[in-house]
VOKOLDREN-95750 format. One record per residue: residue number from 1; x negated, y negated, z of N, C-alpha, C, O in turn; residue in one letter. Coordinates in steps of 0.001 Angstrom, whole numbers, plus 500000, padded with zeros to 6 digits. Layout:
N
+-----+--------+--------+--------+--------+--------+--------+--------+--------+--------+--------+--------+--------+------+
| pos |    nxx |    nyy |    nzz |   caxx |   cayy |   cazz |    cxx |    cyy |    czz |    oxx |    oyy |    ozz | code |
+-----+--------+--------+--------+--------+--------+--------+--------+--------+--------+--------+--------+--------+------+
| NUM |      X |      Y |      Z |      X |      Y |      Z |      X |      Y |      Z |      X |      Y |      Z |    A |
...
+-----+--------+--------+--------+--------+--------+--------+--------+--------+--------+--------+--------+--------+------+
This chain:
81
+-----+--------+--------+--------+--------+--------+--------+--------+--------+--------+--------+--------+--------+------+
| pos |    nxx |    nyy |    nzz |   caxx |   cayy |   cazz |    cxx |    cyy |    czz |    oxx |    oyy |    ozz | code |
+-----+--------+--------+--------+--------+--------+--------+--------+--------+--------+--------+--------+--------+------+
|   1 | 499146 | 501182 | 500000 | 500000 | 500000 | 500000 | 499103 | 498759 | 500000 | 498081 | 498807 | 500684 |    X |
|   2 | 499396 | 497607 | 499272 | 498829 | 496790 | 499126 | 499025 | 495701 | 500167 | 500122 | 495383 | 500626 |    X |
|   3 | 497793 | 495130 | 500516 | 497844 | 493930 | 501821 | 497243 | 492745 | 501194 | 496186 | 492749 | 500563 |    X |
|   4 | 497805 | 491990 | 501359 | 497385 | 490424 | 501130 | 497909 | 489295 | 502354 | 498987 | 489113 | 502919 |    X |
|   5 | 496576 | 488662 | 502438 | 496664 | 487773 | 503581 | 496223 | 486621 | 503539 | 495114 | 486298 | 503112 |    X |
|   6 | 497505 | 485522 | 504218 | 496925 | 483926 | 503680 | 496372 | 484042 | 504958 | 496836 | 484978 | 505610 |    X |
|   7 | 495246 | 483153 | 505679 | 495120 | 482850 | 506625 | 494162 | 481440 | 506857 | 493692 | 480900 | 505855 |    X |
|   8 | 493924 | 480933 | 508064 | 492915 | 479998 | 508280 | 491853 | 480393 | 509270 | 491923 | 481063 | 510301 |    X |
|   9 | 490777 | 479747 | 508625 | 489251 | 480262 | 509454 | 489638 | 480207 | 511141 | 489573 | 481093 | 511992 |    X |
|  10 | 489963 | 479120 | 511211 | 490078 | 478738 | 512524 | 490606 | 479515 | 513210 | 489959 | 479921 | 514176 |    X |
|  11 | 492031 | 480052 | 512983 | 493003 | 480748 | 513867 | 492787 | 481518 | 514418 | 492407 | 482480 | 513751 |    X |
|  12 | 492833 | 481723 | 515827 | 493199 | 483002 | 516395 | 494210 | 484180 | 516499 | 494119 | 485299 | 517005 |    X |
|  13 | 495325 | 483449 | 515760 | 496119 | 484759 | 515113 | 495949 | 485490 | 514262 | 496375 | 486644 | 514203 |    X |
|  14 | 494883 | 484559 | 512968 | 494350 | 485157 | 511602 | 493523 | 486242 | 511747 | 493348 | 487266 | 511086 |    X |
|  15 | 492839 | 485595 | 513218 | 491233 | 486550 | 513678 | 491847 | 488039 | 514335 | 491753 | 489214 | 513983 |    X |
|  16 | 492563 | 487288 | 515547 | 493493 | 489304 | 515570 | 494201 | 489778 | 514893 | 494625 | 490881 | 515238 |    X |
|  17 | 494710 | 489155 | 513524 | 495273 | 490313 | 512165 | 494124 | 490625 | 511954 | 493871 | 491682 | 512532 |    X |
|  18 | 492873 | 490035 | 511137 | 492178 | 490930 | 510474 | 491086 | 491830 | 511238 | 490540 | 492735 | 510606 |    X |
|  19 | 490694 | 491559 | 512832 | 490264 | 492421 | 513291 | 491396 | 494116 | 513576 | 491011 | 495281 | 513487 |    X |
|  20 | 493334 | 493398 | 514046 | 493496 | 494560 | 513890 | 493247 | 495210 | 512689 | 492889 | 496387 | 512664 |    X |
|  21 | 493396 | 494582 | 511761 | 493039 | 495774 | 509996 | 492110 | 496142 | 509633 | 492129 | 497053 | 508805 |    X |
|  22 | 490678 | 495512 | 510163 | 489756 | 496414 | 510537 | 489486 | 497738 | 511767 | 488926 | 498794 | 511474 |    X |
|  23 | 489949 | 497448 | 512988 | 489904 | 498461 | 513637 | 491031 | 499729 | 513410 | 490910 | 500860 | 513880 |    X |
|  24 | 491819 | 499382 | 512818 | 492619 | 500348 | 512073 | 492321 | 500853 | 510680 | 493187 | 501539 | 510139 |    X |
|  25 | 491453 | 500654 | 510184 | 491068 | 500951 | 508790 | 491755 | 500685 | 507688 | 491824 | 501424 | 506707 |    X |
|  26 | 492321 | 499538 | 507831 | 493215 | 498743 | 506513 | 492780 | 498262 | 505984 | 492213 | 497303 | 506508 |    X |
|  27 | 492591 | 498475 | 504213 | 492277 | 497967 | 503399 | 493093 | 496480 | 503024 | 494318 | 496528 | 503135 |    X |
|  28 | 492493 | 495193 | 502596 | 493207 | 494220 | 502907 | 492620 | 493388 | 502197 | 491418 | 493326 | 502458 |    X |
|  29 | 493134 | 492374 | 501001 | 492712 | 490880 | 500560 | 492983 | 489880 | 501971 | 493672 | 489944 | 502989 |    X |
|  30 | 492182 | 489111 | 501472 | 492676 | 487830 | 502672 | 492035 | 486224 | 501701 | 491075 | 486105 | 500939 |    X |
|  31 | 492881 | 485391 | 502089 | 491887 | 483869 | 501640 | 492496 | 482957 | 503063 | 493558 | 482857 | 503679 |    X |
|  32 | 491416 | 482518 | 503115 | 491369 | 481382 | 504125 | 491766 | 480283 | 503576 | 490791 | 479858 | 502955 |    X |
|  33 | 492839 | 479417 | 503420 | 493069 | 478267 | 502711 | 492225 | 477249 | 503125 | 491604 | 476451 | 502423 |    X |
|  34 | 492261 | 477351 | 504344 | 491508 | 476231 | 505097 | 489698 | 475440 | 504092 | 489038 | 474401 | 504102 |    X |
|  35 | 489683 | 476946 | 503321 | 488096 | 476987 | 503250 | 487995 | 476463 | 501210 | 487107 | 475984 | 500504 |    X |
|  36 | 489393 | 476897 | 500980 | 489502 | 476117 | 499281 | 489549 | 474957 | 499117 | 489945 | 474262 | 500053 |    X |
|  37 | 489186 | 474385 | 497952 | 489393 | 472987 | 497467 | 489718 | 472551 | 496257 | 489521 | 473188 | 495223 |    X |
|  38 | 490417 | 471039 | 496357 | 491062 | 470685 | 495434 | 492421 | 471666 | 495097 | 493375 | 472046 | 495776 |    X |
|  39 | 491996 | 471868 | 493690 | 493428 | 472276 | 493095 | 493266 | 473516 | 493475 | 493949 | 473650 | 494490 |    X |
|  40 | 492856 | 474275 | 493277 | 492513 | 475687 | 493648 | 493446 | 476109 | 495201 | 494011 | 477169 | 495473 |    X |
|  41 | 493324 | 474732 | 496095 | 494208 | 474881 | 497417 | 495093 | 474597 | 496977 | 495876 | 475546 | 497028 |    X |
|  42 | 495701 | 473387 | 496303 | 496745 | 473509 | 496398 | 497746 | 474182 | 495683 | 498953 | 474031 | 495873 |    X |
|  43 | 496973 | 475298 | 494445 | 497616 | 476237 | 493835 | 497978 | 477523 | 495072 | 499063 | 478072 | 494879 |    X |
|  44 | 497151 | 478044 | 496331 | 497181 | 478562 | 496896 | 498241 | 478019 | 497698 | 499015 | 478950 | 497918 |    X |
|  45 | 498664 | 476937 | 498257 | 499340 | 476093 | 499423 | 501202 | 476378 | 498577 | 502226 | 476744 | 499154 |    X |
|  46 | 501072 | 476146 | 497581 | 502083 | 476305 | 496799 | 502977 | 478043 | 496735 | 504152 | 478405 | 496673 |    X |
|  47 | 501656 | 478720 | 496791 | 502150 | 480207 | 496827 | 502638 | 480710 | 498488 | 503625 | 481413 | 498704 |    X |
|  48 | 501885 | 480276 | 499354 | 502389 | 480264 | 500113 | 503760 | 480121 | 500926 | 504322 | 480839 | 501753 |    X |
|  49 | 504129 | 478595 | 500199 | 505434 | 478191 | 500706 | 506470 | 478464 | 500203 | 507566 | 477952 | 500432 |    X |
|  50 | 506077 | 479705 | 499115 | 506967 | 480202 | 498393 | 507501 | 481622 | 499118 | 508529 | 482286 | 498983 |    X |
|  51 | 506418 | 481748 | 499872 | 506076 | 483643 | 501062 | 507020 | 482631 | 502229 | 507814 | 483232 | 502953 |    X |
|  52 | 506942 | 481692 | 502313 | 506578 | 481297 | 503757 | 506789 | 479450 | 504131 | 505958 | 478653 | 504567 |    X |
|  53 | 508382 | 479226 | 503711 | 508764 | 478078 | 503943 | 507958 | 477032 | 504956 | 507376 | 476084 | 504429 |    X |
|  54 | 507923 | 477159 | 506126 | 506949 | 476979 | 507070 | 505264 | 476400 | 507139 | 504618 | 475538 | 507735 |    X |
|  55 | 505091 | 477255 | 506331 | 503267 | 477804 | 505753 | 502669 | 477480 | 506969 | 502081 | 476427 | 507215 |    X |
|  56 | 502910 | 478814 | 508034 | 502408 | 479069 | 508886 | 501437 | 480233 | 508447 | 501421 | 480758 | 507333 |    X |
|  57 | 500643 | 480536 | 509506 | 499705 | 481353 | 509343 | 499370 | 482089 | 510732 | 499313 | 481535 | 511829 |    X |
|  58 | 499159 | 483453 | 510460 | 498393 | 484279 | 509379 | 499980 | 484743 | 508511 | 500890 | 485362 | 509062 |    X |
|  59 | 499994 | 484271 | 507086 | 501177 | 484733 | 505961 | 500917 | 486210 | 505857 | 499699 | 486362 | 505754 |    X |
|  60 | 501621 | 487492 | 505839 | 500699 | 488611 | 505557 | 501992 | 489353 | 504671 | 503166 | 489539 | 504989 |    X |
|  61 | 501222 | 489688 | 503407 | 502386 | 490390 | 502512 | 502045 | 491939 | 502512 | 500978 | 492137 | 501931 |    X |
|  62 | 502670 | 493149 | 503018 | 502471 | 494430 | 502595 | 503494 | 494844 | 501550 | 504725 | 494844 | 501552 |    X |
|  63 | 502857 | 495089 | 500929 | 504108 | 496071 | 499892 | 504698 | 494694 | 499268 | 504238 | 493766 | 498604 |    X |
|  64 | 506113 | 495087 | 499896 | 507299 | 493954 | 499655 | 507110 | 493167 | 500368 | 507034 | 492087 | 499782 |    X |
|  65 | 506918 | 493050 | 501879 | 507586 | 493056 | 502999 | 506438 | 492236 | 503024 | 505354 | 492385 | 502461 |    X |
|  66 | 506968 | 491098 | 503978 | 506059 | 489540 | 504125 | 506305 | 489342 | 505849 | 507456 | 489383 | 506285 |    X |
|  67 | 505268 | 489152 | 506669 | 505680 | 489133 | 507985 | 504516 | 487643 | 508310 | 503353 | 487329 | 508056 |    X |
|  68 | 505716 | 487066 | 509018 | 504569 | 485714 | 509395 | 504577 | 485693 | 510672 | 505581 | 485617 | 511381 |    X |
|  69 | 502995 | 485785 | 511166 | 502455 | 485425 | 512446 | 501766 | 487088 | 512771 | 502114 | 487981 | 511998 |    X |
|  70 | 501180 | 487297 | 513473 | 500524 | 488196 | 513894 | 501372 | 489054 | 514928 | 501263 | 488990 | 516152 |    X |
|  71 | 502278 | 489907 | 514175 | 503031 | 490766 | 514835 | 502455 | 492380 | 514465 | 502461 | 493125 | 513485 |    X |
|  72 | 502049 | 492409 | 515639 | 501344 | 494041 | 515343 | 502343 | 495123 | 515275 | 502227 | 496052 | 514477 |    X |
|  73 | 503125 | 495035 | 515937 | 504663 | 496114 | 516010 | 504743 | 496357 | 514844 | 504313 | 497313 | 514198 |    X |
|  74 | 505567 | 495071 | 514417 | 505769 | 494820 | 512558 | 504782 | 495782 | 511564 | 504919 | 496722 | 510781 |    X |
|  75 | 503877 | 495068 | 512021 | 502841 | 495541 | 511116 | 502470 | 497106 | 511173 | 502127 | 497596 | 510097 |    X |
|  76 | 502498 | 497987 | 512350 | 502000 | 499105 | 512345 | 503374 | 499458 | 511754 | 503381 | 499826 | 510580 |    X |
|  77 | 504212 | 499411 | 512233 | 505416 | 499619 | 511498 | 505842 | 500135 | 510169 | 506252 | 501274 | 509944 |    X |
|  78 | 505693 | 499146 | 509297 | 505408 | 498799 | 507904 | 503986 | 499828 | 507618 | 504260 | 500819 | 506940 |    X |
|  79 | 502922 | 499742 | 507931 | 501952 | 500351 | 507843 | 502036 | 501774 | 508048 | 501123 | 502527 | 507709 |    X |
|  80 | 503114 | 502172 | 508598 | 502814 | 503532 | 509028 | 501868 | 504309 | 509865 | 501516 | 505489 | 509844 |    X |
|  81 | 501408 | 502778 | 510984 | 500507 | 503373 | 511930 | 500925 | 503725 | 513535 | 500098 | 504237 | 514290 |    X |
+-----+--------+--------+--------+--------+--------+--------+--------+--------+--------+--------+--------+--------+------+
């Protein structure tokens, strides 16, 4: 199943999604918006608020299924862990 993840450097919610998907062995894209520029962000900022009215973070898309904020339940859930 495919994982894609908006997130920002800074966050500490971003940092315990992708450490949980590393200590669980999840394969996973991620971009830090925080860290793009120019248009390139705001082509990214745009996709976002399309996942994610809000454009909160960590945005995390599995599969279908789009869960915002660092909900591990959710996520193992969906994951099948």
């Amino acid at each position: 199943m495919k994982v894609k993840m908006y997130t920002i450097s800074t966050c500490s919610h971003c940092k315990a999604t992708k450490k949980f998907m590393n200590d669980n062995a999840v394969e996973y894209e991620y971009v830090d918006v925080d860290l793009l520029d120019g248009e390139e962000r705001q082509v990214v900022i745009e996709e976002v608020k399309k996942l994610n009215s809000h454009l909160s973070f960590p945005t995390i898309i599995i599969g279908e299924r789009i869960i915002i904020g660092f909900r591990e339940e959710e996520i193992r859930e969906v994951l099948g862990l």
